[in-house]
PDB file of N, CA, C and O in Angstrom:
ATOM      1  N   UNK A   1       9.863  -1.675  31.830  1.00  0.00           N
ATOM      2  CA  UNK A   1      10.412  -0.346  31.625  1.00  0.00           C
ATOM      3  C   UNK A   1      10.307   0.438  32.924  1.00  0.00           C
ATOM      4  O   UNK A   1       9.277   0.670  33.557  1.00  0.00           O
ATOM      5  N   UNK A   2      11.724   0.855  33.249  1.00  0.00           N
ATOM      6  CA  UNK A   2      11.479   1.832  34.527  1.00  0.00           C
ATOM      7  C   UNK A   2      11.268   3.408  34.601  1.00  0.00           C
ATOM      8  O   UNK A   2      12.197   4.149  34.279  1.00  0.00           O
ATOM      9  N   UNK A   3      10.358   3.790  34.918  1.00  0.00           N
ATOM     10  CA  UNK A   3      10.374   5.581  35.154  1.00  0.00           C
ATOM     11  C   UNK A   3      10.869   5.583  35.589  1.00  0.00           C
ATOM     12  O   UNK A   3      11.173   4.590  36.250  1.00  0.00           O
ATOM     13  N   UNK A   4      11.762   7.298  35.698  1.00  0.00           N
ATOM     14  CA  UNK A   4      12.275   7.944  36.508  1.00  0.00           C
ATOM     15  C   UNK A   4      11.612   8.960  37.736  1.00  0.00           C
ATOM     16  O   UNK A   4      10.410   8.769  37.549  1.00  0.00           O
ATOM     17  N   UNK A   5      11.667   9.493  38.366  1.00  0.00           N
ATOM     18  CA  UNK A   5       9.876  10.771  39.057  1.00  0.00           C
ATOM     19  C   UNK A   5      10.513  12.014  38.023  1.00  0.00           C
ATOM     20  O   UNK A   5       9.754  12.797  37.453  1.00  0.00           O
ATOM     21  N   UNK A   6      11.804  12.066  37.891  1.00  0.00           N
ATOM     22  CA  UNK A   6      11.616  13.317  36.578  1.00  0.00           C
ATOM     23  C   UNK A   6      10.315  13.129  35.575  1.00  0.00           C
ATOM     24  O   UNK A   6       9.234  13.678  35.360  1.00  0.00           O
ATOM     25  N   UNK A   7      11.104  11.995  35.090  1.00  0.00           N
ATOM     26  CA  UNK A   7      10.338  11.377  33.985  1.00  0.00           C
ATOM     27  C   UNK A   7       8.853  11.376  34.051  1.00  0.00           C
ATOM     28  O   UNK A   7       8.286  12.115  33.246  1.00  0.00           O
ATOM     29  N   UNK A   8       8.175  10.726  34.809  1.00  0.00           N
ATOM     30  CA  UNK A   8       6.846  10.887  35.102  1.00  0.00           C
ATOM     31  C   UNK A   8       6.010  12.462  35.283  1.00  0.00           C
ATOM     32  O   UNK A   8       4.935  12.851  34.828  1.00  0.00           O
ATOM     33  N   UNK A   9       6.928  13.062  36.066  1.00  0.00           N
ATOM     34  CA  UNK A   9       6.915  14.922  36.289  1.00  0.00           C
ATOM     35  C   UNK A   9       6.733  15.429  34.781  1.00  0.00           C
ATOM     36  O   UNK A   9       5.747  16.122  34.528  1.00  0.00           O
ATOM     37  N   UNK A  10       7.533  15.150  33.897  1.00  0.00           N
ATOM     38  CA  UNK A  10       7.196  15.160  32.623  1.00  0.00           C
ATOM     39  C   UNK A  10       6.326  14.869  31.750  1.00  0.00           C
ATOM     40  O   UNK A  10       5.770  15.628  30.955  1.00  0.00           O
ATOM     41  N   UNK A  11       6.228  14.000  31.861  1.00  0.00           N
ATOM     42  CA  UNK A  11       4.942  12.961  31.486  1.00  0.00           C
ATOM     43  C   UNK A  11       3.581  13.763  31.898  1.00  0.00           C
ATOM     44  O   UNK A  11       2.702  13.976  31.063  1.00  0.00           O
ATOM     45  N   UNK A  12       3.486  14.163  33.170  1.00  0.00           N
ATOM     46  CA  UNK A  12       2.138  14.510  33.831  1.00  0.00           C
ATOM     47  C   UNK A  12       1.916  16.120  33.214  1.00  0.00           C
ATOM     48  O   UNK A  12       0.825  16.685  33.154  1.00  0.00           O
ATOM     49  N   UNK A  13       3.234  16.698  32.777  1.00  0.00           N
ATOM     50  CA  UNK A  13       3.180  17.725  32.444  1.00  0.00           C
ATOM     51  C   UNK A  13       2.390  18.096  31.111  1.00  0.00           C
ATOM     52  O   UNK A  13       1.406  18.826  30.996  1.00  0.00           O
ATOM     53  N   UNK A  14       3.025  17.457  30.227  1.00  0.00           N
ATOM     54  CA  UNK A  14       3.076  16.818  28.804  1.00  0.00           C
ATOM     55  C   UNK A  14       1.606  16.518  28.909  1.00  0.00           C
ATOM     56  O   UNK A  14       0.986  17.421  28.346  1.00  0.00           O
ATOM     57  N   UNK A  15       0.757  15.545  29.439  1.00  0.00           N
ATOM     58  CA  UNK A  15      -0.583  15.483  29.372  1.00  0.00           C
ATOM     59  C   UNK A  15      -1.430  16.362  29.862  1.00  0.00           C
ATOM     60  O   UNK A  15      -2.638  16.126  29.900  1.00  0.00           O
ATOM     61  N   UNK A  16      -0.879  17.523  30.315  1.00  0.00           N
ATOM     62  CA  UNK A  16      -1.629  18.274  31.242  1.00  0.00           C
ATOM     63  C   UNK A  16      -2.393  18.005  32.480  1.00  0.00           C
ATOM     64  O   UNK A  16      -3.409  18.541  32.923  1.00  0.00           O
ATOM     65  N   UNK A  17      -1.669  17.064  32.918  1.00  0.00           N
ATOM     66  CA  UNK A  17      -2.583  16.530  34.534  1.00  0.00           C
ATOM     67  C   UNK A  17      -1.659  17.056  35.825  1.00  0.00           C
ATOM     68  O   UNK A  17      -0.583  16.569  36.174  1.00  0.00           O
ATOM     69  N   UNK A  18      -2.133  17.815  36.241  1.00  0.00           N
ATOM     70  CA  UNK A  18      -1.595  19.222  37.612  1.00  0.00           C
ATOM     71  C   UNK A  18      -1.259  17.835  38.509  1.00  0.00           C
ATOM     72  O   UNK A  18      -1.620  16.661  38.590  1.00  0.00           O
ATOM     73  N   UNK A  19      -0.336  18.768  39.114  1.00  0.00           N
ATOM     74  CA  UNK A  19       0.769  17.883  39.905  1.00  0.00           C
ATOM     75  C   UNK A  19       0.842  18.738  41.287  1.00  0.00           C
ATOM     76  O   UNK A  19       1.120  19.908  41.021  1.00  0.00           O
ATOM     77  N   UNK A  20       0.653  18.484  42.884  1.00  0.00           N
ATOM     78  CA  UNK A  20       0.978  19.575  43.877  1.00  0.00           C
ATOM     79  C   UNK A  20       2.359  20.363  43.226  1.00  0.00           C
ATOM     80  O   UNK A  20       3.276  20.036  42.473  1.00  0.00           O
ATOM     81  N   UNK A  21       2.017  21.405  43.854  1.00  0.00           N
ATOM     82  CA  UNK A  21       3.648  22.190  43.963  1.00  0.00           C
ATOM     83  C   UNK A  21       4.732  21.116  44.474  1.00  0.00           C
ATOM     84  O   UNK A  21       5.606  20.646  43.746  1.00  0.00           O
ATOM     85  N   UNK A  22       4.554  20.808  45.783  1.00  0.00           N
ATOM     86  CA  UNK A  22       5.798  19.809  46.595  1.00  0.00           C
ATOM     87  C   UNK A  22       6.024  18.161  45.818  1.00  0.00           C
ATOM     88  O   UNK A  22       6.528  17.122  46.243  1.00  0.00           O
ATOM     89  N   UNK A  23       5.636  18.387  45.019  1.00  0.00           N
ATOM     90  CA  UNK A  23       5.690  16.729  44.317  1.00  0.00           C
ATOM     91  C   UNK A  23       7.381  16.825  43.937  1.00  0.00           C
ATOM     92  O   UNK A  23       7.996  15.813  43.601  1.00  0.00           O
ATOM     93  N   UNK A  24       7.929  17.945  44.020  1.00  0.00           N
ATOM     94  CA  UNK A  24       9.600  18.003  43.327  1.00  0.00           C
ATOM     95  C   UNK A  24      10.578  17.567  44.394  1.00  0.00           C
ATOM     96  O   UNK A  24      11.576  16.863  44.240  1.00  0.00           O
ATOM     97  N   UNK A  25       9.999  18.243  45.772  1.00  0.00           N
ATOM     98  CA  UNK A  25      10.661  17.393  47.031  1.00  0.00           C
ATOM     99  C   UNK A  25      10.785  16.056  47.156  1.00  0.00           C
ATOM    100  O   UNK A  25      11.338  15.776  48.220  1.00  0.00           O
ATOM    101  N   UNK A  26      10.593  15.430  46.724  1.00  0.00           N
ATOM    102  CA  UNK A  26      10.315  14.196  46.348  1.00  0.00           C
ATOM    103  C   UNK A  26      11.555  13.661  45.961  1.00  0.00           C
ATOM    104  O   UNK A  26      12.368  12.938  46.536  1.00  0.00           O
ATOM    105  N   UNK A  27      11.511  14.173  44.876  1.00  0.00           N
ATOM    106  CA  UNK A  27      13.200  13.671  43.610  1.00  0.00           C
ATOM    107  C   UNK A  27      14.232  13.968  44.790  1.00  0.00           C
ATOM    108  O   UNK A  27      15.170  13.177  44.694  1.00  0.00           O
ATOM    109  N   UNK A  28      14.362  14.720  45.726  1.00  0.00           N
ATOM    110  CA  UNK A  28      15.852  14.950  46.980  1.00  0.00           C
ATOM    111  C   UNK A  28      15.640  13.438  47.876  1.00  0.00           C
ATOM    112  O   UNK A  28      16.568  12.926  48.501  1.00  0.00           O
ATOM    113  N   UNK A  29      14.121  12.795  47.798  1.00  0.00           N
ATOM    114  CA  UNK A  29      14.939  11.711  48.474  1.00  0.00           C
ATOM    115  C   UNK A  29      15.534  10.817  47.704  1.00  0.00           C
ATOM    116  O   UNK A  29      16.609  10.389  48.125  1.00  0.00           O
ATOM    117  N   UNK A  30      15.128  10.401  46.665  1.00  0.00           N
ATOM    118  CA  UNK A  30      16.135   9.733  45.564  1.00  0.00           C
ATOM    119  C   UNK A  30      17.205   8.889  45.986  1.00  0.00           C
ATOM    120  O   UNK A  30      17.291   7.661  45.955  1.00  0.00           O
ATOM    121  N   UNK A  31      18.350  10.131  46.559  1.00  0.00           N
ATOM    122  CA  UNK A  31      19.449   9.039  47.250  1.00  0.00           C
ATOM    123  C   UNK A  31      19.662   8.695  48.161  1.00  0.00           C
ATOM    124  O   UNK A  31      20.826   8.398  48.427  1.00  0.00           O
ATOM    125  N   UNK A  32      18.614   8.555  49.132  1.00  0.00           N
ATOM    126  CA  UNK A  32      18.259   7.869  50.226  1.00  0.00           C
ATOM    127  C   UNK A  32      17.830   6.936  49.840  1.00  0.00           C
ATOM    128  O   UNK A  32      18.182   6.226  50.782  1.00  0.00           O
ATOM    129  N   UNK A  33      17.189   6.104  49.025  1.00  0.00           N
ATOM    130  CA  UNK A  33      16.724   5.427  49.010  1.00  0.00           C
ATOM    131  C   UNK A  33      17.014   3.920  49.362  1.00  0.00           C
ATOM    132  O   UNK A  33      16.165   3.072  49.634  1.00  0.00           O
ATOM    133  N   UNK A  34      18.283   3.764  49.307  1.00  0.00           N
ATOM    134  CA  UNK A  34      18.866   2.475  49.310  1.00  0.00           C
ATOM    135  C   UNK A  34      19.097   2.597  50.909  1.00  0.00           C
ATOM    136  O   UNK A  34      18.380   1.818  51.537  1.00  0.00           O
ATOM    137  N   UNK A  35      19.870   3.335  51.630  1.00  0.00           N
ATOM    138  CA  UNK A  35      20.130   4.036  53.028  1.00  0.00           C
ATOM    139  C   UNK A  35      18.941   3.808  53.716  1.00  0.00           C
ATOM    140  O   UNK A  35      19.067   3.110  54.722  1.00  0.00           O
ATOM    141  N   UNK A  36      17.728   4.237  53.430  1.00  0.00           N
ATOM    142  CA  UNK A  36      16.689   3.685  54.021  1.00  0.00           C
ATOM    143  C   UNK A  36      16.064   2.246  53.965  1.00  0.00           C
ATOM    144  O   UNK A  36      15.521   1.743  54.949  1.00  0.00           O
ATOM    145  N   UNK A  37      16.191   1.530  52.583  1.00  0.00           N
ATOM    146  CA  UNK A  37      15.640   0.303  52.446  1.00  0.00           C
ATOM    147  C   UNK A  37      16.638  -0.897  53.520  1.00  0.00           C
ATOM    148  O   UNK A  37      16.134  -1.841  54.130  1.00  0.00           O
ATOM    149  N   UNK A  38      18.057  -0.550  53.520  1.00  0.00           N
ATOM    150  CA  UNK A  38      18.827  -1.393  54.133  1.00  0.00           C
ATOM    151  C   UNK A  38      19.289  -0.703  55.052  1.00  0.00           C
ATOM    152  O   UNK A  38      20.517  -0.630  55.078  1.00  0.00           O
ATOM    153  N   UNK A  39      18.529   0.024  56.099  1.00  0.00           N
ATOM    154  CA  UNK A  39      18.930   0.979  57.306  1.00  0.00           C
ATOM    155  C   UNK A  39      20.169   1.375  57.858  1.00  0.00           C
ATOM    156  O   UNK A  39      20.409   1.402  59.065  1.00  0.00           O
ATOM    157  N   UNK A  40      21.294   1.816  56.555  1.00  0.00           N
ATOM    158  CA  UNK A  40      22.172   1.978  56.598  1.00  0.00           C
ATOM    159  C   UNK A  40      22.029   3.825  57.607  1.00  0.00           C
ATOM    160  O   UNK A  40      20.928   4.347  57.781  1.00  0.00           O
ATOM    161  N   UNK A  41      22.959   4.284  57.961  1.00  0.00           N
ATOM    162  CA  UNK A  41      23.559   5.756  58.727  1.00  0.00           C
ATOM    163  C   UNK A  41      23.241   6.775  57.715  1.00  0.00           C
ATOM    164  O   UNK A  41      23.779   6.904  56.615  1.00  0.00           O
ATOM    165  N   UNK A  42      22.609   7.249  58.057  1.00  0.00           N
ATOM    166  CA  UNK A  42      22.092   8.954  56.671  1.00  0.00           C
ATOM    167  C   UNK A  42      22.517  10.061  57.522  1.00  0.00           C
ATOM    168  O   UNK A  42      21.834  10.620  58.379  1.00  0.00           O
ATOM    169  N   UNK A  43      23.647  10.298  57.212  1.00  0.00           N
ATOM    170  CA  UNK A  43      24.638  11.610  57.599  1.00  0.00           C
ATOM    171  C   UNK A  43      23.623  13.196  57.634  1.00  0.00           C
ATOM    172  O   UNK A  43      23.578  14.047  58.522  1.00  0.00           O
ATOM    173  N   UNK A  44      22.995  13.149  56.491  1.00  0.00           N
ATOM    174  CA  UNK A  44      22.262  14.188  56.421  1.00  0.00           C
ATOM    175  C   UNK A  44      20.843  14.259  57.481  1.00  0.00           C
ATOM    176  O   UNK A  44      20.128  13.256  57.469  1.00  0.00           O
ATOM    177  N   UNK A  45      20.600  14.956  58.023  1.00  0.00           N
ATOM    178  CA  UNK A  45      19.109  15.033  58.794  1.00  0.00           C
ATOM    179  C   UNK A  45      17.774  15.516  57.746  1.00  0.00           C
ATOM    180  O   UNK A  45      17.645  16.655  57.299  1.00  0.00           O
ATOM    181  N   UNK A  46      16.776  14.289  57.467  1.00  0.00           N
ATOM    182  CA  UNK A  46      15.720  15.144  56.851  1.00  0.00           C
ATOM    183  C   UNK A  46      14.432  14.851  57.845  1.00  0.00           C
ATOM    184  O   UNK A  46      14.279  13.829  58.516  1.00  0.00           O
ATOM    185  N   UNK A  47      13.589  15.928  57.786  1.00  0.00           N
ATOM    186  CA  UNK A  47      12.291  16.140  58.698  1.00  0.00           C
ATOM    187  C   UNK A  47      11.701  15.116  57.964  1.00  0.00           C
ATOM    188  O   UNK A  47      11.145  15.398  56.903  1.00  0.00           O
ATOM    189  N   UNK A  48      11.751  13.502  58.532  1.00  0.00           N
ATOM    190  CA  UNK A  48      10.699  12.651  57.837  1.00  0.00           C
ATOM    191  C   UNK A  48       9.312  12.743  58.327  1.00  0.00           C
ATOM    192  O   UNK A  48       8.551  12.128  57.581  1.00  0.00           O
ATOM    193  N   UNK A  49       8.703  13.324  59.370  1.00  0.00           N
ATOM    194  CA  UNK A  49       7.096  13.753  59.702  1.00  0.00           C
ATOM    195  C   UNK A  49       6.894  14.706  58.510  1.00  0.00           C
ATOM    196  O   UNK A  49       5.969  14.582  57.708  1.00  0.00           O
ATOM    197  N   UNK A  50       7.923  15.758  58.454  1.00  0.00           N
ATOM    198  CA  UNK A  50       6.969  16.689  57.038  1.00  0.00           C
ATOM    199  C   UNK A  50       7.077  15.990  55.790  1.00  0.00           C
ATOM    200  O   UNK A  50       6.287  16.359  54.921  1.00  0.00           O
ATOM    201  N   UNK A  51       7.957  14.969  55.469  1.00  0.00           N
ATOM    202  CA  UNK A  51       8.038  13.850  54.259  1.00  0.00           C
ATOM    203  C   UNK A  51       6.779  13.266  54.472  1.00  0.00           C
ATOM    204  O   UNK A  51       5.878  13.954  53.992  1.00  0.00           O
ATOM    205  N   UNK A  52       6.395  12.216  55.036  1.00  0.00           N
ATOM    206  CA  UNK A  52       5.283  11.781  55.588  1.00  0.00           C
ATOM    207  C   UNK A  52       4.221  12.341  55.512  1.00  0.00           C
ATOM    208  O   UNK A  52       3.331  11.493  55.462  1.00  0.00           O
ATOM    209  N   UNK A  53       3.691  13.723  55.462  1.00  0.00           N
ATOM    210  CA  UNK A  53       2.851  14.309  55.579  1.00  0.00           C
ATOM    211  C   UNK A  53       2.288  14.740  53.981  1.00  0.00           C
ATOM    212  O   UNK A  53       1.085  14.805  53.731  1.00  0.00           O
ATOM    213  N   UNK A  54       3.373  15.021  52.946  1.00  0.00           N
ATOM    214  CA  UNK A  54       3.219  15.067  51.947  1.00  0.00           C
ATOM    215  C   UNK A  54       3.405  13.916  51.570  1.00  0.00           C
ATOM    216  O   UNK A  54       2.807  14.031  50.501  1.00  0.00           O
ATOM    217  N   UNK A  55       3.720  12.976  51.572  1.00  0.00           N
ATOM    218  CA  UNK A  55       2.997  11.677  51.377  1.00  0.00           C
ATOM    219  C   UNK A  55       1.835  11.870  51.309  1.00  0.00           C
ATOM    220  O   UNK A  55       1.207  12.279  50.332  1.00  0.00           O
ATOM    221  N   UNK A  56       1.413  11.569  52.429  1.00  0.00           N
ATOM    222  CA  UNK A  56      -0.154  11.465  52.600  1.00  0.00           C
ATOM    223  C   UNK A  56      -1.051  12.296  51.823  1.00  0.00           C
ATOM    224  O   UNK A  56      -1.961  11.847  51.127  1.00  0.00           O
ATOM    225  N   UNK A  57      -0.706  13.778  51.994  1.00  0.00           N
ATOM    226  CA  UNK A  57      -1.296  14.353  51.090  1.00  0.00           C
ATOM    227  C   UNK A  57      -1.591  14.198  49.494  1.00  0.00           C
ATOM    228  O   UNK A  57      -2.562  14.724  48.948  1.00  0.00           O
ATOM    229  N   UNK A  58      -0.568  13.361  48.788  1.00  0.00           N
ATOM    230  CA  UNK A  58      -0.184  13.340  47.757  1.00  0.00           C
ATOM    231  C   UNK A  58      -1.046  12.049  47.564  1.00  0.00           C
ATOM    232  O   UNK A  58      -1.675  11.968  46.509  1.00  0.00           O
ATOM    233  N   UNK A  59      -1.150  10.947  48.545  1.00  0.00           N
ATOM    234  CA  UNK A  59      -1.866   9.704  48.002  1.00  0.00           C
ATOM    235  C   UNK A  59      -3.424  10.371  48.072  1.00  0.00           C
ATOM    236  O   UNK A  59      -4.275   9.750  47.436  1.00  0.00           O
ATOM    237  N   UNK A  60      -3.855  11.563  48.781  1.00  0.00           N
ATOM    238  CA  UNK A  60      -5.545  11.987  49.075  1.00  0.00           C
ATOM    239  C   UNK A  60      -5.084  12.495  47.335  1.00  0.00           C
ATOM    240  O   UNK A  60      -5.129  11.593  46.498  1.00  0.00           O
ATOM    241  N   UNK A  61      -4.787  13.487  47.002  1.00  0.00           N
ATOM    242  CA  UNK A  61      -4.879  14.167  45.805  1.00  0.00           C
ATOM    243  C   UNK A  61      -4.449  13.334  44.358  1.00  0.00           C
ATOM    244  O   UNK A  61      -4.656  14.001  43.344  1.00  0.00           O
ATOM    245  N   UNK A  62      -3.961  12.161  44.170  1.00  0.00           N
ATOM    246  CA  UNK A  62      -3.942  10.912  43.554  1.00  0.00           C
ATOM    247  C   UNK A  62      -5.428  10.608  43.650  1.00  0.00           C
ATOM    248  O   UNK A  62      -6.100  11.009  42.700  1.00  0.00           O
ATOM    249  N   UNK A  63      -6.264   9.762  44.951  1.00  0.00           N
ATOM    250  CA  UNK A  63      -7.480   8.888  45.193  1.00  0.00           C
ATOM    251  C   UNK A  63      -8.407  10.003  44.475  1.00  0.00           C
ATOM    252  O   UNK A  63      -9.518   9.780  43.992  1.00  0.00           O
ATOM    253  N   UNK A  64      -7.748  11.222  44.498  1.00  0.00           N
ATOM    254  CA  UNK A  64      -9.051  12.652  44.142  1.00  0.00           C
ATOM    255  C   UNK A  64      -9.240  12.712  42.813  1.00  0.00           C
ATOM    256  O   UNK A  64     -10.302  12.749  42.192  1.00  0.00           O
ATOM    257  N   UNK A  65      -7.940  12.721  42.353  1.00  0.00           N
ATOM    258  CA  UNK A  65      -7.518  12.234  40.844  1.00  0.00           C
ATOM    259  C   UNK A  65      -8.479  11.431  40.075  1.00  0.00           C
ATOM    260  O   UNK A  65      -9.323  11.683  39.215  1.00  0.00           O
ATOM    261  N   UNK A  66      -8.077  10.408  40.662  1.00  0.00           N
ATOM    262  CA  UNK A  66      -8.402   9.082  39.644  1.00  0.00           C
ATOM    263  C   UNK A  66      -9.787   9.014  40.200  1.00  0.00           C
ATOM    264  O   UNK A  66     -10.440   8.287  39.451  1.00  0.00           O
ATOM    265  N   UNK A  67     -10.654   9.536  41.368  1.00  0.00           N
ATOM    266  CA  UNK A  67     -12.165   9.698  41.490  1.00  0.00           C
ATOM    267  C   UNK A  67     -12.704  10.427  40.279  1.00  0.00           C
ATOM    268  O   UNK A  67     -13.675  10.000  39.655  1.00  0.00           O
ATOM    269  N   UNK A  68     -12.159  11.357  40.009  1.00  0.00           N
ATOM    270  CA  UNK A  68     -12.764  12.361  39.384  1.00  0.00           C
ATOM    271  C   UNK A  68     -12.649  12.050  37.981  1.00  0.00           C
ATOM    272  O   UNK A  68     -13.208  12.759  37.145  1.00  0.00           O
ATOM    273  N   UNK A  69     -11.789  10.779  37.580  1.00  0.00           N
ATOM    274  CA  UNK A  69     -11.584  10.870  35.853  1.00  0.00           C
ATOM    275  C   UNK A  69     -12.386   9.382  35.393  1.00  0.00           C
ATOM    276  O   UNK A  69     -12.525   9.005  34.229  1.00  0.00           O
ATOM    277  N   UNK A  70     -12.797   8.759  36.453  1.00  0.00           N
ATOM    278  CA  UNK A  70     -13.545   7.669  36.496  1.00  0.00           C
ATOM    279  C   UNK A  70     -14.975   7.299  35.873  1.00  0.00           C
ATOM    280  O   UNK A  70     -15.463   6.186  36.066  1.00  0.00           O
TER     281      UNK A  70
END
């Protein structure tokens, strides 16, 4: 069965487990996704260092997560 990140956004909601604010930026890369996996031309410009950065942030506040419910 595949999630969607709506779907899951929902999900996390629905159980009450807090989500960053920027976790919604997320769903805009969506249709990049294929464009990036097969390094096709992405017409649009996105700041991938500030993507990247909330990444990162997002895997610390996940590891913080699942520390804390352990």
């Amino acid at each position: 069965m595949e999630i969607k990140e709506e779907e899951l956004m929902e999900i996390c909601e629905d159980s009450k487990i807090p989500l960053p604010e920027y976790i919604e930026e997320f769903v805009s890369l969506t249709p990049f996704a294929v464009e990036f996996r097969y390094g096709f031309i992405i017409d649009e410009i996105l700041d991938i260092n500030a993507f990247y950065q909330k990444v990162l942030e997002l895997k610390k506040f996940a590891e913080k997560s699942i520390a804390e419910h352990q």
